[in-house]
C-alpha positions as CSV (number, residue, x, y, z in Angstrom):
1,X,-8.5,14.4,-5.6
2,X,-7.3,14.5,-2.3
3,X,-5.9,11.6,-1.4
4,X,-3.1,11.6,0.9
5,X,-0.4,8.5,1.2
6,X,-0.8,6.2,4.1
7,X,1.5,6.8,6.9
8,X,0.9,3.2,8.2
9,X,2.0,1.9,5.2
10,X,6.0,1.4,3.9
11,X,8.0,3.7,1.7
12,X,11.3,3.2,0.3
13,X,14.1,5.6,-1.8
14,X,16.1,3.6,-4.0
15,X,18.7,4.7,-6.1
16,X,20.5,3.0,-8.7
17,X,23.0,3.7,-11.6
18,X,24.5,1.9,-14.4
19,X,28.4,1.0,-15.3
20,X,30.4,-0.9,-17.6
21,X,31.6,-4.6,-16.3
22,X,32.1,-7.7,-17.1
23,X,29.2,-9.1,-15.1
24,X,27.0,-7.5,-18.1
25,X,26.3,-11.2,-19.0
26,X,25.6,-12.7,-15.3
27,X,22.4,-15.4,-15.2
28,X,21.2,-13.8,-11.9
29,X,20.4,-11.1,-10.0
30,X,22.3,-10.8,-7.2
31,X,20.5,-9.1,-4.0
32,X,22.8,-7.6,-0.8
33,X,21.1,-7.9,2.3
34,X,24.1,-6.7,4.0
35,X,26.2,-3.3,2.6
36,X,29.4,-2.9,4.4
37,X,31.9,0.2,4.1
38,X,35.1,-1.5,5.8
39,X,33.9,-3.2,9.1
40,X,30.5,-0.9,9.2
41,X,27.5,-2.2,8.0
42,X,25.5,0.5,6.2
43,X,21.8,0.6,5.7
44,X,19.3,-0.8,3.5
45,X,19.8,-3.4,0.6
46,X,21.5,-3.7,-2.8
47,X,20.9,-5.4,-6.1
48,X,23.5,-6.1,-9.0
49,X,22.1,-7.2,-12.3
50,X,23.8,-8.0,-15.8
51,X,21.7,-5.9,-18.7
52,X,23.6,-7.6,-21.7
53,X,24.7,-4.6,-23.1
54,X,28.4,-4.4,-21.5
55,X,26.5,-2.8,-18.6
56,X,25.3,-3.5,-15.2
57,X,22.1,-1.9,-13.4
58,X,23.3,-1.5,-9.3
59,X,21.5,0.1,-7.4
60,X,20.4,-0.2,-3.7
61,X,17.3,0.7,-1.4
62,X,16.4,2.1,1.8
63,X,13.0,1.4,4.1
64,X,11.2,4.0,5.6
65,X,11.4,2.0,9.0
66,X,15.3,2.0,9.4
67,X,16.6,5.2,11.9
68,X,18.2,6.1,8.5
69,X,15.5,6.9,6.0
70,X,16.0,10.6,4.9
71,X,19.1,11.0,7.1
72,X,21.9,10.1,4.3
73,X,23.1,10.7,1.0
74,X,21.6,7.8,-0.7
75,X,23.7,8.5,-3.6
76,X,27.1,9.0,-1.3
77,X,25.7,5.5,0.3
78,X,26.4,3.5,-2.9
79,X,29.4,5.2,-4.2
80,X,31.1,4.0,-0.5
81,X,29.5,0.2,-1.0
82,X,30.7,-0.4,-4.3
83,X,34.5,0.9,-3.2
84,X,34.1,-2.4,-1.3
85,X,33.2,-4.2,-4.3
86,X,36.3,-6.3,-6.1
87,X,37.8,-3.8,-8.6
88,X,37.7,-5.9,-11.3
89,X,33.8,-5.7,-11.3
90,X,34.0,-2.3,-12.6
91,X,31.9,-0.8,-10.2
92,X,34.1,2.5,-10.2
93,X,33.6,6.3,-10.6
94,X,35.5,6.0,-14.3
95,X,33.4,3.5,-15.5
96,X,29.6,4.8,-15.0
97,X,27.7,5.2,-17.5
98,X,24.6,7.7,-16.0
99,X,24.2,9.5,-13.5
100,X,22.9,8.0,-10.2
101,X,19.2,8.8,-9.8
102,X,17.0,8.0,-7.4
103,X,12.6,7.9,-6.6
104,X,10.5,7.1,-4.2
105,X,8.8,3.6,-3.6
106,X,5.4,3.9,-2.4
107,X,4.8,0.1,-1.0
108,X,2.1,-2.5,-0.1
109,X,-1.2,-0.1,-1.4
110,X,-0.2,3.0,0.7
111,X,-2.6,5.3,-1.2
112,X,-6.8,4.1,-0.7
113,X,-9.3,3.6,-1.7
114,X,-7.7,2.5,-5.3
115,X,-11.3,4.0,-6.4
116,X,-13.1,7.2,-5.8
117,X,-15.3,9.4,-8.0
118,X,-14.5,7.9,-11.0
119,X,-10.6,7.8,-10.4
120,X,-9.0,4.5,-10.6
121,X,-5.6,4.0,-8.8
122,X,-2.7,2.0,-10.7
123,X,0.9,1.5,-10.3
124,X,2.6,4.1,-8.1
125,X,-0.1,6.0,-7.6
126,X,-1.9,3.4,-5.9
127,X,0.8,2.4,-3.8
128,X,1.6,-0.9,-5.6
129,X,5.2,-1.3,-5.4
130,X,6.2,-5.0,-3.6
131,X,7.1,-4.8,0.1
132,X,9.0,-7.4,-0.1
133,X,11.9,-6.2,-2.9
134,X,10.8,-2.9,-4.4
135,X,9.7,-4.5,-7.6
136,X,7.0,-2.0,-9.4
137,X,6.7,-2.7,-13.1
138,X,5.1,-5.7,-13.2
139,X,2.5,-4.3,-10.4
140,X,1.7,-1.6,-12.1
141,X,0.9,-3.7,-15.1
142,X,-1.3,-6.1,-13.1
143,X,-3.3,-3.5,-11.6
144,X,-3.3,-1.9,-15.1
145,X,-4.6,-4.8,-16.6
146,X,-7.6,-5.4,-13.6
147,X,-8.7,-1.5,-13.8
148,X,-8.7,-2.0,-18.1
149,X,-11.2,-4.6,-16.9
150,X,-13.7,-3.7,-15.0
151,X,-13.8,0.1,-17.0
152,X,-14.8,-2.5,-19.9
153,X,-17.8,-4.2,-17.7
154,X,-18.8,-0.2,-16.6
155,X,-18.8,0.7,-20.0
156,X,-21.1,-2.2,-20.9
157,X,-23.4,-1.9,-18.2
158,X,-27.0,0.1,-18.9
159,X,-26.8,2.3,-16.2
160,X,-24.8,4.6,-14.5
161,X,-25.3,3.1,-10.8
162,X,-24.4,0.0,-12.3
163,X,-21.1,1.2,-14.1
164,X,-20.3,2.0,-10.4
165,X,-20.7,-1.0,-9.5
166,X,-18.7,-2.1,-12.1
167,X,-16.2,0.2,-11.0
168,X,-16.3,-0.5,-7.2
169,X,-15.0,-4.0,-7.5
170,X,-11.4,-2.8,-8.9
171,X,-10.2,-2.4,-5.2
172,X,-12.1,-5.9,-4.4
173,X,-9.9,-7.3,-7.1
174,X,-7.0,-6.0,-6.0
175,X,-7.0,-7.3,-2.7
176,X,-8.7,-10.5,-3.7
177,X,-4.4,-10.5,-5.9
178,X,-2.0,-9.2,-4.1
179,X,-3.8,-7.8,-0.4
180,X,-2.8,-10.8,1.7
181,X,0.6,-11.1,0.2
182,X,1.4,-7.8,0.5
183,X,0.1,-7.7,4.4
184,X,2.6,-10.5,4.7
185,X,5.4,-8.0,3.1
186,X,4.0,-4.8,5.3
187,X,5.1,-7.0,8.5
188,X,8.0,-8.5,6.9
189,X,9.1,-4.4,6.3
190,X,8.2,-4.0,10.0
191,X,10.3,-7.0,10.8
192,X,13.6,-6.1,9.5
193,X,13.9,-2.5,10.3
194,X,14.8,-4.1,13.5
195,X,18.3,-4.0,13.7
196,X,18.7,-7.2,15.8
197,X,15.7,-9.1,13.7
198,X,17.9,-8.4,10.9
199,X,21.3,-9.3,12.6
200,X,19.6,-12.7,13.4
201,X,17.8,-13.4,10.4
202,X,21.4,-12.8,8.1
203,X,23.4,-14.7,10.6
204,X,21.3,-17.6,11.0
205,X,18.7,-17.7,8.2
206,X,21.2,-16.9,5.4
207,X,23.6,-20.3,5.5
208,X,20.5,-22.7,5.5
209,X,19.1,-23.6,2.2
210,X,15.8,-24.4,3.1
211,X,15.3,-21.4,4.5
212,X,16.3,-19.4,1.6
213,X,14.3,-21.4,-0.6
214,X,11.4,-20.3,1.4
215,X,12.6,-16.5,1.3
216,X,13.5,-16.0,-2.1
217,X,10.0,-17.4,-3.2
218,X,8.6,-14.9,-0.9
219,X,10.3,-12.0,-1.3
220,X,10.4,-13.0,-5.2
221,X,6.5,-13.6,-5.1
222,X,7.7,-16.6,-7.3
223,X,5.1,-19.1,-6.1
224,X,2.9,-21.7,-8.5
225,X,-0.6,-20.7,-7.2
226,X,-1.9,-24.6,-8.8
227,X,0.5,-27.0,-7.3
228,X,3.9,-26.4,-7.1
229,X,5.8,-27.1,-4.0
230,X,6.1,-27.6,-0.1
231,X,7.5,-23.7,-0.3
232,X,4.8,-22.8,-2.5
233,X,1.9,-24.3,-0.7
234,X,3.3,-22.4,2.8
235,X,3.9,-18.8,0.9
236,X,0.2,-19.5,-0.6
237,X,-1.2,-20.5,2.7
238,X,0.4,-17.8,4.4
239,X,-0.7,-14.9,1.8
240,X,-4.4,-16.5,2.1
241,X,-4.5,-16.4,5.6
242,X,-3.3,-12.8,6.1
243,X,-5.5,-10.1,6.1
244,X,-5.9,-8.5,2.5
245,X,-6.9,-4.6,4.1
C-alpha cells in the first residue's frame, strides 16, 4: 500500500529472554532505568518480571533517539547487565531457557493515516506500541477492538460513500484514545535520549515518591479516566491538553 513509517516518530529494538530463578513468583515488575556494566552505564532500559512457571521474562530496550540505536549488540548488551545482577537471581548463561530474541517497536502511531483505501491499520502495523514503556499487546487489542467497530457501522450502512464514512472515523477514534497521551510519550522519548535530562531525572526524580507516583502512572498509562486521584487528574489533564496529531 505504500505507506512508509514516520521518521518523526520513535522506534525502539528490544530484546528479551527467559531463565530459570527464583524471582519466578515476584508481585512486580521491576523496570531499570539505569543498566550498569561495572562503573559504565550502558544504554537503554531493562525490565525483570516473574512468569510463575520457575522462569523469569528479562529483557531490556533501546530508543531510536539515544547515539546508540543500531550501533551495539543488543543481545551482547544484556548478557553484560545481567553479569551485574546478584548471582543468586539466576540470571546466568547456564540457566536460560530460549534464546535471546529481539523486534522492532514501532511507537506513538508512526505509520498514517491508520486508514486508506479500505486498509485499516492495527497494532504494529499502525505504529501503536506505548512511548512511554514499549507495551504493545494491549494496544494492539484496543485498536483491534475500535477498527472491529466501525467495519460493523460500514457494513450496516446503505451505501458505499457512507461505509466510508464509517470507515474514516477509525483514525478519529484513535486519536480521540490514545493521540494526546501518546504526544505526551513522543516528547517524553525526545526528553530522555538526552543524556543529561536523563542523568538529572534518575538522580533527582527517582528518590522522591511523589514524583514516581506521578511517573509510574504515566509511563504505566495506569490512570482512572472518572475520578481517581491528584496524579490521575494531572496525567488526564496533561494527555487532554496535548495535541492528539
Amino acid at each position: 500500500m505504500g505507506l512508509q513509517k514516520r521518521d518523526d516518530r520513535p522506534m525502539g529494538v528490544a530484546v528479551r529472554t527467559y531463565y530459570t530463578s527464583p524471582r519466578t513468583n515476584d508481585d512486580w515488575l521491576e523496570s531499570w532505568l539505569e543498566l550498569w556494566d561495572g562503573d559504565k552505564l550502558l544504554p537503554g532500559y531493562g525490565w525483570i518480571f516473574g512468569v510463575g512457571d520457575g522462569t523469569v521474562n528479562v529483557g531490556l530496550g533501546i530508543l531510536n533517539t539515544s547515539s546508540a540505536f543500531g550501533n551495539v549488540d543488543y543481545k551482547d548488551l544484556l548478557v553484560r547487565w545481567l553479569e551485574q545482577t546478584p548471582e543468586e537471581w539466576g540470571f546466568r548463561e547456564e540457566n536460560r531457557t530460549e534464546p535471546i530474541r529481539g523486534a522492532a517497536l514501532p511507537m506513538g502511531f508512526n505509520r498514517t493515516p491508520h486508514y486508506t483505501r479500505g486498509l485499516l491499520l492495527v497494532g504494529d502495523a499502525g505504529g501503536m506500541v506505548n512511548p512511554f514503556n514499549g507495551e504493545g499487546i494491549a494496544y494492539a487489542m484496543e485498536s483491534g477492538a475500535l477498527a472491529a467497530e466501525v467495519i460493523v457501522q460500514a457494513k450496516s450502512r446503505p451505501t458505499f460513500a457512507q461505509a466510508e464514512l464509517a470507515l474514516a472515523g477509525y483514525p478519529k477514534a484513535l486519536k480521540q484514545s490514545l493521540g494526546g497521551y501518546y504526544t505526551l510519550g513522543r516528547w517524553f522519548v525526545k526528553a530522555i535520549g538526552n543524556p543529561e535530562i536523563m542523568r538529572l531525572a534518575t538522580k533527582h526524580g527517582l528518590p522522591h515518591p511523589r514524583a514516581m507516583t506521578l511517573t509510574l502512572k504515566m509511563l504505566a498509562n495506569l490512570t482512572d479516566p472518572r475520578g481517581g486521584d491528584f496524579y490521575d487528574h494531572v496525567v488526564n489533564t496533561m494527555s487532554r491538553m496535548a495535541p492528539t496529531a
